[in-house]
C-alpha positions as CSV (number, residue, x, y, z in Angstrom):
1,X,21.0,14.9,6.3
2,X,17.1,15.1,7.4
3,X,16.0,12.2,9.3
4,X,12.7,10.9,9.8
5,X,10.7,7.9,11.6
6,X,10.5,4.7,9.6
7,X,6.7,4.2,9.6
8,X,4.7,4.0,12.7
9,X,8.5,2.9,14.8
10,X,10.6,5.5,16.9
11,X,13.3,4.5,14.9
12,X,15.2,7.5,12.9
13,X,16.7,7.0,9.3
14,X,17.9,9.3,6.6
15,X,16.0,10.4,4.1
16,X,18.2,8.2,1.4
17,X,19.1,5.2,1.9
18,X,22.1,3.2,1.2
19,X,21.9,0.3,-1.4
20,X,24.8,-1.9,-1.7
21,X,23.9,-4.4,-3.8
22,X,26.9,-3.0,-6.3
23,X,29.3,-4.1,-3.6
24,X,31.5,-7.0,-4.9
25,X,29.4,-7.5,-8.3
26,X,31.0,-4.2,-9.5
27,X,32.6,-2.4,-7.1
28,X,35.3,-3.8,-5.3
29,X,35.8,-4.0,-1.3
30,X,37.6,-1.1,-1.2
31,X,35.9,1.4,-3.0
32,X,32.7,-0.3,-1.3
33,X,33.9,1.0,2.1
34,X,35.4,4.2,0.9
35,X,31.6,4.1,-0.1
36,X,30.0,4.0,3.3
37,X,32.7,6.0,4.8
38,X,31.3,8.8,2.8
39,X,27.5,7.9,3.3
40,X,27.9,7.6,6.8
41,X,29.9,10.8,7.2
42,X,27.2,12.4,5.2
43,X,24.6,11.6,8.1
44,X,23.4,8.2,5.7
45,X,22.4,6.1,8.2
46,X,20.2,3.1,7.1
47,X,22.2,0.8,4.8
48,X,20.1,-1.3,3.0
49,X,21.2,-5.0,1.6
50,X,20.8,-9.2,1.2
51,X,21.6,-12.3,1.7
52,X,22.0,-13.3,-2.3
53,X,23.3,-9.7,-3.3
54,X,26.8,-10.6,-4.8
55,X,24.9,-13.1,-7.3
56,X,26.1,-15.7,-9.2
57,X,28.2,-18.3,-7.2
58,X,29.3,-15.2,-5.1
59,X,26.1,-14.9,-3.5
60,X,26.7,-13.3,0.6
61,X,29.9,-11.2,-0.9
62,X,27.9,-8.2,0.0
63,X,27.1,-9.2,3.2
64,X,30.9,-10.0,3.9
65,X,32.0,-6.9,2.9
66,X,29.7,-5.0,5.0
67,X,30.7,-7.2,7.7
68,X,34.8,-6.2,7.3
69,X,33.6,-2.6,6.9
70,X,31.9,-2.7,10.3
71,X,35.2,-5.0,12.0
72,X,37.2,-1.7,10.9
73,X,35.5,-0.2,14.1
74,X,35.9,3.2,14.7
75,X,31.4,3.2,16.2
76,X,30.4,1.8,12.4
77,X,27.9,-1.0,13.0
78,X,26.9,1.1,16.3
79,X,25.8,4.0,13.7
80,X,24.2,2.2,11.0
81,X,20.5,1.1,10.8
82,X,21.3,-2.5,8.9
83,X,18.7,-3.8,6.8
84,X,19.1,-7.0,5.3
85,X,16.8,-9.6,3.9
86,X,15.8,-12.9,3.6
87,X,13.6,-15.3,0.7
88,X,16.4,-16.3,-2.5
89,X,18.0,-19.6,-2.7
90,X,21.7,-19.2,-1.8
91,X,23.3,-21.7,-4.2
92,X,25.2,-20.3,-7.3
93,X,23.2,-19.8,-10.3
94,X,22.5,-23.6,-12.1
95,X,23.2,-25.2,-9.2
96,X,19.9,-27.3,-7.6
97,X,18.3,-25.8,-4.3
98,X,18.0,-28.1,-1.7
99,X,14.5,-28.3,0.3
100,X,13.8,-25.5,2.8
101,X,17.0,-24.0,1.9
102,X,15.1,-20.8,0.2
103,X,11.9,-18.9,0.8
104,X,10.0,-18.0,4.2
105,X,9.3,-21.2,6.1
106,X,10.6,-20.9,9.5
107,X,12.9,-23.4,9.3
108,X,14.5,-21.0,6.3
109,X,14.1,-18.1,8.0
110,X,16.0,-19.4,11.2
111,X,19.2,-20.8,9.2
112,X,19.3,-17.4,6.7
113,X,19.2,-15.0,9.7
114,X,22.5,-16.7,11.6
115,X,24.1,-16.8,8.4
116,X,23.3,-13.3,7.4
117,X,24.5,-12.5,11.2
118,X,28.0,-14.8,10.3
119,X,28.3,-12.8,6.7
120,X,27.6,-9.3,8.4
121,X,29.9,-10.1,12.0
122,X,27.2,-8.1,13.7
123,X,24.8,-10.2,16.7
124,X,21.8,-8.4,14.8
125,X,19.9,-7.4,12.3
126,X,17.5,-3.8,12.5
127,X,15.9,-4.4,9.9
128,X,15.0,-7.7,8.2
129,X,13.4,-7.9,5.2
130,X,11.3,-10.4,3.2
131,X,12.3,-9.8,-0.5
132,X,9.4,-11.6,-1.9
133,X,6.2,-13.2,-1.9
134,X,6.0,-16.2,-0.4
135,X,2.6,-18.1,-1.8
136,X,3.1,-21.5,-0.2
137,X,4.3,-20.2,3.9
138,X,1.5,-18.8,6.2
139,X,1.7,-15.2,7.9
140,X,1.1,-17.0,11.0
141,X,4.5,-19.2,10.7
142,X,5.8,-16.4,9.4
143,X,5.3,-14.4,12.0
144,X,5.9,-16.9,14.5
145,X,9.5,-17.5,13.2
146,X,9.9,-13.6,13.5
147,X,8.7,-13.3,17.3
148,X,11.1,-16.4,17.9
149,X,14.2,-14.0,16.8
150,X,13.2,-11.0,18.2
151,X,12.7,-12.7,21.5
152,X,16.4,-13.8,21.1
153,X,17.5,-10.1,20.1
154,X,18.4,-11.1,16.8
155,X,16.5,-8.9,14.9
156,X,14.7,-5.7,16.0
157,X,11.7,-5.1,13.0
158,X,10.8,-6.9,10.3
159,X,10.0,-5.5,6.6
160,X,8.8,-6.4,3.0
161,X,9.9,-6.0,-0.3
162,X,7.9,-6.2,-4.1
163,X,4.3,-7.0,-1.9
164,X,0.7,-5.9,-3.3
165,X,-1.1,-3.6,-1.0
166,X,-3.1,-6.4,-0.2
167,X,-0.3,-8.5,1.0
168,X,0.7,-5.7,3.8
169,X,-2.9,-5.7,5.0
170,X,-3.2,-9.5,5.0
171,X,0.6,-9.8,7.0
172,X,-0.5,-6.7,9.5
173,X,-3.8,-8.4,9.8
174,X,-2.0,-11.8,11.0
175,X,0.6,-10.2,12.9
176,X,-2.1,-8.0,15.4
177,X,-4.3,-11.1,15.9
178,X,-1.1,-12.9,17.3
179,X,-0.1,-10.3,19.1
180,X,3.0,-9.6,17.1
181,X,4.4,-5.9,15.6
182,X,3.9,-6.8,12.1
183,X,5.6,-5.1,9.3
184,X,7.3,-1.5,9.3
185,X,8.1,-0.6,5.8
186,X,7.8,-1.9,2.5
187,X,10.7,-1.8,-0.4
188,X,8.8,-0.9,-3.6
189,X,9.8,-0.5,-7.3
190,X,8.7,3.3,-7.2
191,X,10.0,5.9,-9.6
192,X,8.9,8.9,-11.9
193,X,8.2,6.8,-14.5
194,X,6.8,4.0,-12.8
195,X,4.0,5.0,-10.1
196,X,1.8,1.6,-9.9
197,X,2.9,1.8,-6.2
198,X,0.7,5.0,-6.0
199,X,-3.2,2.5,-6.6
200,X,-2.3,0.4,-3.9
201,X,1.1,0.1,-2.3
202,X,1.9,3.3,-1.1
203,X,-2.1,3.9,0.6
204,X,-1.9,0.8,1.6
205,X,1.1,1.0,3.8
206,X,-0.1,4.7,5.0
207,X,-2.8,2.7,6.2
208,X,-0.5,0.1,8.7
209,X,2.1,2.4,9.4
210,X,4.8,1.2,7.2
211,X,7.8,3.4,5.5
212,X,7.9,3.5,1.7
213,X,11.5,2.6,0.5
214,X,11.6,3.3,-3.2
215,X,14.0,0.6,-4.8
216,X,15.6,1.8,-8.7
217,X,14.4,5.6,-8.1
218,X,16.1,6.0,-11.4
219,X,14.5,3.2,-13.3
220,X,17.5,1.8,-14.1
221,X,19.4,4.7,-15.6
222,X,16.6,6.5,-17.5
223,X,15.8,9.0,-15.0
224,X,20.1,10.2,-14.8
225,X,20.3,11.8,-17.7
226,X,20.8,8.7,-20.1
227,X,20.6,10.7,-23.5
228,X,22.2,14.0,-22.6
229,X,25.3,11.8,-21.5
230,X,25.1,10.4,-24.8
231,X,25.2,13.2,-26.3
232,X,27.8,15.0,-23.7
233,X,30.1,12.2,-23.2
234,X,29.5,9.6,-25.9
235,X,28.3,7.1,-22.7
236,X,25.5,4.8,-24.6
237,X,22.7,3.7,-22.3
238,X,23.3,-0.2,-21.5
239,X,20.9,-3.3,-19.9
240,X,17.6,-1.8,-19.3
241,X,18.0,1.7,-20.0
242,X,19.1,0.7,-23.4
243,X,16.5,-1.5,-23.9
244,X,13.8,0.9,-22.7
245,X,15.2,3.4,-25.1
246,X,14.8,0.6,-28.4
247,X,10.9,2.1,-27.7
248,X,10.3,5.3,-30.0
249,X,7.4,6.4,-27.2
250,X,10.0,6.0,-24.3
251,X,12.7,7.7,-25.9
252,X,10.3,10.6,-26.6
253,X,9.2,10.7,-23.0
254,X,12.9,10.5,-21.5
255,X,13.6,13.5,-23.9
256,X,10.2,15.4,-23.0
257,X,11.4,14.6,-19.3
258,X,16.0,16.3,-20.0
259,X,14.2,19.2,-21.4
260,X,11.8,20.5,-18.9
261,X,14.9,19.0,-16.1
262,X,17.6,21.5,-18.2
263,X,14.9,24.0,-18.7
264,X,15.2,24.5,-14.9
265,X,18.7,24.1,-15.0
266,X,18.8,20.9,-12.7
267,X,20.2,17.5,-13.5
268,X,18.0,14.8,-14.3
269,X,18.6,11.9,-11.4
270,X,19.0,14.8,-8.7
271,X,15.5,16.0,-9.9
272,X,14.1,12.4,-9.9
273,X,15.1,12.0,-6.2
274,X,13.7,15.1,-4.8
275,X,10.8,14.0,-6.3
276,X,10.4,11.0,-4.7
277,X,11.4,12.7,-1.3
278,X,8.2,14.7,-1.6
279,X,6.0,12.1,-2.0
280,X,3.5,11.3,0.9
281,X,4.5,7.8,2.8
282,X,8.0,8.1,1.2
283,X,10.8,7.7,3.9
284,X,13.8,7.4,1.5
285,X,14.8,6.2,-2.2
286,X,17.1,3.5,-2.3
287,X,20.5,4.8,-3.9
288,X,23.0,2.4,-5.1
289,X,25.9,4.7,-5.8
290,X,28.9,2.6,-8.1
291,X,31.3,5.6,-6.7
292,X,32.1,8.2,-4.6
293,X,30.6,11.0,-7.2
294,X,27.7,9.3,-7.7
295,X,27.0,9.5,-3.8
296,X,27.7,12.9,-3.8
297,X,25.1,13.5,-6.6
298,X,22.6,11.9,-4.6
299,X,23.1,14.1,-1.6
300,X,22.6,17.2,-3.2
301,X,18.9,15.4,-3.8
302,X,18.1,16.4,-0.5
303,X,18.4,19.6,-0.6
304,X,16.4,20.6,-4.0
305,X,13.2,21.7,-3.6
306,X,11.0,21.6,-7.2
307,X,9.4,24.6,-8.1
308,X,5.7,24.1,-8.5
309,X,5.9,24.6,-12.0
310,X,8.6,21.9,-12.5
311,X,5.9,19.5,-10.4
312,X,3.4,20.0,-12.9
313,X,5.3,19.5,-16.1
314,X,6.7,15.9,-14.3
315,X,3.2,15.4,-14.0
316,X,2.3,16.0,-17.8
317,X,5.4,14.0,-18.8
318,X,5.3,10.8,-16.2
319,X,1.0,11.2,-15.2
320,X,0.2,9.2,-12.5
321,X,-2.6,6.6,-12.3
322,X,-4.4,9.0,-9.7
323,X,-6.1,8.0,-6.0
324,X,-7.7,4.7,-5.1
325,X,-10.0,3.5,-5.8
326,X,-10.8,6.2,-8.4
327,X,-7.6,4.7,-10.6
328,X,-9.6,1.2,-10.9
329,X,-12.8,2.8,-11.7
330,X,-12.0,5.4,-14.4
């Protein structure tokens, strides 16, 4: 595994991340840590999650099962960079959300971490993300709440997830006139066929300092290999691959995209992660492997380098919106 600095820290991570949020919703606790066995034997070391993930009226059954996973012992929470975060409402779907029991005031923010802490069975969090916007708390209370837990050790750096590039700059703005560390990475939607990030995200956090941390670096499914496995193994594309596919345009494009992959004889999602890990500000894709094959699949990612002529034809099949603020302009 290649490790690198998460954003302007001294803190080391690999260059894929760990997404759990499969854990409990469909895979069960003990594939889940035969899981992280592997990812963390394969030098994986940041494992990313959330309060909510287990959804439903399960909501903080990813959490717990992290938590038993690290009370097996044997140096497990001692090795893993835990990222967690912090802004949904916690009660199962339909039922009504009492008062300060969601979002990022500080009085939501206090209660979520010590239950996150409970769920997880660790005394801290690494890395604690906000997972959203939050248009009604100040960054100042915000960050206040944050400086409050670090003082007390309960987390160590705080992160964002699905912000504009202007909300980075207005958080690091707030945090540096308080006095506080502000935000060290940002967890993006950020993908071969989705490269928004690229007008204003990605400089954006080049700018403060933060790590890039690509969420659905597969877009879902479409970037695997969606219509060769149909073709292979008779697997039909489901949710919002399938969906995405009902579009003539897209199908033509995810077609364009498995030939020019097979043409180089790679496989599709392993091509769509190298990609990503050559991207400036990238620090690792989010991968949310269902099984163990699925992990190893991702691994080999980090070894492929892409020919230059394989770069350009990505380029001609998923083009970019090009550099800011050029990409506004024309």
């Amino acid at each position: 595994m290649e490790y690198t600095q998460l954003g302007r820290t001294g803190l080391k991570v690999g260059r894929l991340v760990l997404g759990t949020m499969n854990f409990g919703p469909q895979t069960d606790e003990a594939d889940s840590h035969r899981i992280m066995d592997a990812a963390l034997d394969a030098g994986i070391n940041l494992f990313d999650t959330a309060n909510a993930y287990g959804w439903g009226a399960n909501k903080g059954r990813t959490e717990e099962i992290i938590g038993s996973w690290f009370a097996r012992g044997g140096g497990r929470r001692d090795k893993t960079v835990l990222a967690t975060k912090v802004y949904a409402n916690m009660s199962a779907d339909g039922e009504p959300v009492w008062p300060n029991h969601d979002k990022l005031s500080a009085l939501n923010i206090r209660r979520a971490v010590d239950a996150s802490l409970t769920r997880l069975g660790t005394d801290h969090i690494d890395l604690y993300q906000f997972h959203h916007v939050d248009r009604d708390t100040p960054w100042d209370e915000i960050w206040q709440a944050v400086d409050v837990l670090v003082q007390q050790g309960k987390i160590l750096y705080a992160g964002s997830s699905n912000h504009a590039g202007w909300h980075l700059a207005q958080a690091n703005e707030a945090a540096a006139r308080r006095g506080s560390y502000g935000l060290v990475s940002e967890q993006c939607l950020y993908n071969l066929a989705e490269r928004r990030a690229e007008m204003e995200v990605i400089p954006a956090a080049q700018a403060y300092g933060l790590g890039v941390i690509p969420w659905s670096p597969l877009h879902g499914g479409l970037l695997g290999g969606v219509l060769k496995k149909g073709v292979e193994g008779g697997r039909r594309a489901s949710g919002r691959a399938a969906d995405a596919l009902a579009d003539p345009a897209v199908r033509a494009r995810i077609q364009s995209y498995e030939d020019l992959v097979d043409k180089h004889g790679l496989e599709p999602g392993e091509v769509a992660l190298a990609w990503l890990l050559g991207r400036p500000g990238v620090t690792g894709p989010i991968v949310g492997p269902r099984t163990a094959d699925q992990l190893a699949s991702a691994l080999r990612a980090v070894e492929l380098e892409l020919p230059a002529e394989l770069l350009t034809g990505l380029d001609e099949v998923f083009p970019g919106p090009g550099p800011s603020p050029e990409a506004f302009a024309w």
